[in-house]
C-alpha positions in Angstrom: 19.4 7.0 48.8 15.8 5.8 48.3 16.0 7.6 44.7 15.6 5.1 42.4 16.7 5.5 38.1 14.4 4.5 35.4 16.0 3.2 32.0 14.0 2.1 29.4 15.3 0.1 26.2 16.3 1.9 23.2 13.3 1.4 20.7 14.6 -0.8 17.7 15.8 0.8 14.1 13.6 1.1 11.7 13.5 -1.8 9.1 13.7 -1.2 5.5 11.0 -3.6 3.4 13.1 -5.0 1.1 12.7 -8.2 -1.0 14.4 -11.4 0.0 12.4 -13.8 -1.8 15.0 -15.4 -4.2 12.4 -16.9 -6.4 11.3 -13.3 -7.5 12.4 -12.7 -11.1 11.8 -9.9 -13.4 10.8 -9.9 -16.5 10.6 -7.3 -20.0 6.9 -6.1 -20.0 7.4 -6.0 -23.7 8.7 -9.0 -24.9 7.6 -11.3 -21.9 11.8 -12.4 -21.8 12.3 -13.9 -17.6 16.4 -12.2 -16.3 17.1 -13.6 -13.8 18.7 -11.5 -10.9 22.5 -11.7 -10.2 23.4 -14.1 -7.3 25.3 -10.1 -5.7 22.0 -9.2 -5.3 20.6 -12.5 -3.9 23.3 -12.9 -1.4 22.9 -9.2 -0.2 18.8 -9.7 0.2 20.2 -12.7 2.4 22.5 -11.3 4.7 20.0 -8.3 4.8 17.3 -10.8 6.4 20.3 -11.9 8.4 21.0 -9.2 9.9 17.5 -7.9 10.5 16.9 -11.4 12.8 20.1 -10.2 14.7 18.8 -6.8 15.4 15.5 -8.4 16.9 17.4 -11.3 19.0 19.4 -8.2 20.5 16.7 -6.1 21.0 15.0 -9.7 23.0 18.3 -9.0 24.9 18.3 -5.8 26.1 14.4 -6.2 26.8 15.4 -8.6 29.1 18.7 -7.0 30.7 16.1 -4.4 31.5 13.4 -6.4 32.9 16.1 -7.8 35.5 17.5 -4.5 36.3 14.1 -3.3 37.3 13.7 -6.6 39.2 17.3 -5.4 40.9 15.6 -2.6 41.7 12.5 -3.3 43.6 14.4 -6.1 45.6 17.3 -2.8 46.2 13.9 -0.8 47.5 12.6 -3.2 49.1 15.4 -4.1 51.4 15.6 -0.6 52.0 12.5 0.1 53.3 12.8 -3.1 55.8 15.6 -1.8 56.9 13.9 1.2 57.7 10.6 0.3 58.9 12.2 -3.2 60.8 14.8 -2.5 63.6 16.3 -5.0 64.9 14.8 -6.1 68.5 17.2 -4.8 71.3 18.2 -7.6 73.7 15.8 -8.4 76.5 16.8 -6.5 80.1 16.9 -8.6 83.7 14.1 -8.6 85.3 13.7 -6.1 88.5 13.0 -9.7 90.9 16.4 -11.2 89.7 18.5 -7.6 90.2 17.1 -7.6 94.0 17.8 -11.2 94.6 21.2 -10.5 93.7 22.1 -7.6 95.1 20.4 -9.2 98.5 22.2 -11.6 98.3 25.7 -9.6 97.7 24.8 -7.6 101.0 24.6 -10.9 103.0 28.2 -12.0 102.4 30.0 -8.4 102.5 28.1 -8.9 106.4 29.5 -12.6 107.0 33.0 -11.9 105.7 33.5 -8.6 107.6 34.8 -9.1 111.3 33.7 -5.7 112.2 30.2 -6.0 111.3 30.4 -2.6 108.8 28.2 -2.2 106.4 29.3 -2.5 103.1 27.6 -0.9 100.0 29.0 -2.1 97.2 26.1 -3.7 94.9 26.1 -6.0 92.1 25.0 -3.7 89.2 22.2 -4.9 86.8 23.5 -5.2 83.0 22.5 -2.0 81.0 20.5 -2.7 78.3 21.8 -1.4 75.0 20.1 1.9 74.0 17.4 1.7 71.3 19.3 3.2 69.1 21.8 0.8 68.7 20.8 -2.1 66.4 22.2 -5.8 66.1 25.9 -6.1 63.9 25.0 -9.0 62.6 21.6 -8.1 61.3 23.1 -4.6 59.8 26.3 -6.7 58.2 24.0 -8.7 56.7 21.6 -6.0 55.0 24.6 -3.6 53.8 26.2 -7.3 52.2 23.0 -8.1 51.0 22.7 -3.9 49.6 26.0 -4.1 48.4 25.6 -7.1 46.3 22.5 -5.4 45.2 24.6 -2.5 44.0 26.5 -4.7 42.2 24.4 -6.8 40.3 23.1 -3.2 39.7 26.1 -2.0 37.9 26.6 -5.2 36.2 22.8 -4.9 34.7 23.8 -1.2 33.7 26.9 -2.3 32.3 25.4 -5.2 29.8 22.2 -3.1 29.1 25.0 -0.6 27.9 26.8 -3.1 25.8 23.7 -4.4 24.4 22.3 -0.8 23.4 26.3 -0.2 21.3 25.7 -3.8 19.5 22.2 -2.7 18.9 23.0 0.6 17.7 26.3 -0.7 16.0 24.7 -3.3 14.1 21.7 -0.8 13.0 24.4 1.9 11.5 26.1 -1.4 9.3 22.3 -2.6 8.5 21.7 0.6 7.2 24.9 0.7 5.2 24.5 -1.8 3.7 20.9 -2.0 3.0 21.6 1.8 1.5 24.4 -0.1 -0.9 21.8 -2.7 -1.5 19.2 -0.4 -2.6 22.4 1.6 -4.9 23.1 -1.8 -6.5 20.1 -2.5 -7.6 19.0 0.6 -8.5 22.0 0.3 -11.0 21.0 -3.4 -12.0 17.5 -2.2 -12.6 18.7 1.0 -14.8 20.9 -1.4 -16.5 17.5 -3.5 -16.9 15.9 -1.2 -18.3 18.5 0.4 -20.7 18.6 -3.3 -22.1 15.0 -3.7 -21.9 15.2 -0.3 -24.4 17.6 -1.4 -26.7 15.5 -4.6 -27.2 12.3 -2.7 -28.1 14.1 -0.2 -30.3 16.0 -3.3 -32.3 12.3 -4.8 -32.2 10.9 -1.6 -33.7 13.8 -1.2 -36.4 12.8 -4.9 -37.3 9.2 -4.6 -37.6 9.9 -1.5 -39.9 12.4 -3.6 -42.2 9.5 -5.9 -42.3 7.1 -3.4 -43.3 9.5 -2.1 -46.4 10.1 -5.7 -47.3 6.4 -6.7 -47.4 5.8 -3.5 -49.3 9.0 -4.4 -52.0 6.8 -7.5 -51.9 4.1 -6.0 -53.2 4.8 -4.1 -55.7 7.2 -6.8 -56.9 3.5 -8.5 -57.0 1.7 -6.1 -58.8 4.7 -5.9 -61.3 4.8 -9.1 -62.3 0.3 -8.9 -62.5 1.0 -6.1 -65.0 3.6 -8.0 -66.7 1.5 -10.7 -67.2 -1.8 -8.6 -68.4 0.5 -7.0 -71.0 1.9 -10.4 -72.1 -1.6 -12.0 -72.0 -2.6 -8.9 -73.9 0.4 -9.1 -76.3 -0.1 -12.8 -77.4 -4.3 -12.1 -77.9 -3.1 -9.4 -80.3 -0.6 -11.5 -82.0 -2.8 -14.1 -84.2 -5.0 -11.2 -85.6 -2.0 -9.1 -87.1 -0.9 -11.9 -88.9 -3.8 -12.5 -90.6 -4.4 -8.9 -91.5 -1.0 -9.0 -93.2 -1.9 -12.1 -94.9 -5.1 -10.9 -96.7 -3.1 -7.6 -97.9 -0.4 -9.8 -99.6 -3.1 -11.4 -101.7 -5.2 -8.2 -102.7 -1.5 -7.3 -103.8 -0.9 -10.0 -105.9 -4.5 -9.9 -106.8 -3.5 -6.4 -108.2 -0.6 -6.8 -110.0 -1.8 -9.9 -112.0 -5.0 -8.1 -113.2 -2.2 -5.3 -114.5 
């Protein structure tokens, strides 16, 4: 009976570290452009945080079903040990004065009222005290009431500490659920980031190589029309100096053919 049960409260889930600050954004590391994340996985980082302040207000909880049980059951222990340690004080026995008066006295009248002067024995007898092992009623009543309701505030401690440990473990198998689902969705979000992210680069990189061909088309349209010019430069320098050679061999010609 003096056996007492130890229960200790069930150590609280492990919390994942994920980010709930809604002002986080990401952003390309390439091309610097800010995406913001979808309000899904903003309201999921909230009820996560949600959750997590519910898991430590239960776990408060159950701390303190436990500290009362405990406080149950070192009242329960000690009442026990009074009771067995602290007897109850047996009722007080007549004195041996007042039992001779008495019975003195009882002896005198059976004398007076007999006519024929016998000698009567009958005595008063003195009150037996209760034996020692015998104990008050009230007293006992009172302790097994008092033990009893000890008992059950007992049960009723054990009973919410129970409850409180299903919520607690109830509530840590939907947290981690749901923070699993959370981590899944934006894991895909982020894969979809980055496949965008990807695409952007390689449309960047198709356009910086159009770019380069075009500023190259560029050039040599450049150096074309350079050598176009040089020959045209060249062309009209020439021209002036091939008339006048033909002009000088029409007049040796006619020269020629008058002196003929």
């Amino acid at each position: 009976m003096s056996a007492t049960m130890t229960m200790t409260a069930p150590l609280p889930p492990p919390t994942l570290s994920l980010s709930t600050d809604r002002s986080e954004q990401h952003s390309c590391p390439s091309c610097g452009v800010v995406i913001e994340p979808p309000p899904a996985l903003l309201e999921a980082q909230a009820r996560i945080a949600d959750l997590e302040a519910q898991v430590r207000l239960l776990n408060q909880k159950a701390a303190a079903a436990v500290d009362r049980w405990a406080d149950y059951e070192d009242e329960l222990t000690r009442l026990r040990i009074a009771v067995s340690h602290n007897p109850p004080p047996a009722p007080p026995s007549p004195s041996p004065t007042r039992t001779s008066f008495l019975s003195g006295g009882a002896n005198r009248l059976s004398q007076l009222l007999s006519p024929r002067g016998m000698k009567s024995t009958p005595n008063l007898r003195a009150p037996t005290p209760p034996p020692p092992g015998e104990r008050d009623p009230a007293t006992t009543e009172d302790l097994l009431e008092a033990l009893t309701r000890e008992q059950k505030l007992r049960v009723q401690a054990e009973a919410r500490l129970s409850t409180t440990s299903q919520e607690v473990e109830e509530l840590s198998v939907s947290l981690f659920e749901q923070a699993n689902e959370m981590v899944a969705t934006e894991r895909r979000a982020r894969a979809k980031l980055e496949e965008r992210v990807g695409v952007l680069e390689k449309r960047d990189q198709d356009k910086k190589r159009r770019l380069e061909r075009l500023e190259g088309a560029v050039g040599r349209i450049e150096r074309v029309r350079s050598l176009l010019g040089e020959m045209k430069d060249t062309a009209e320098a020439e021209r002036p100096a091939g008339s006048r050679l033909s002009g000088e061999t029409t007049g040796s010609q006619s020269t020629r053919s008058s002196q003929l």
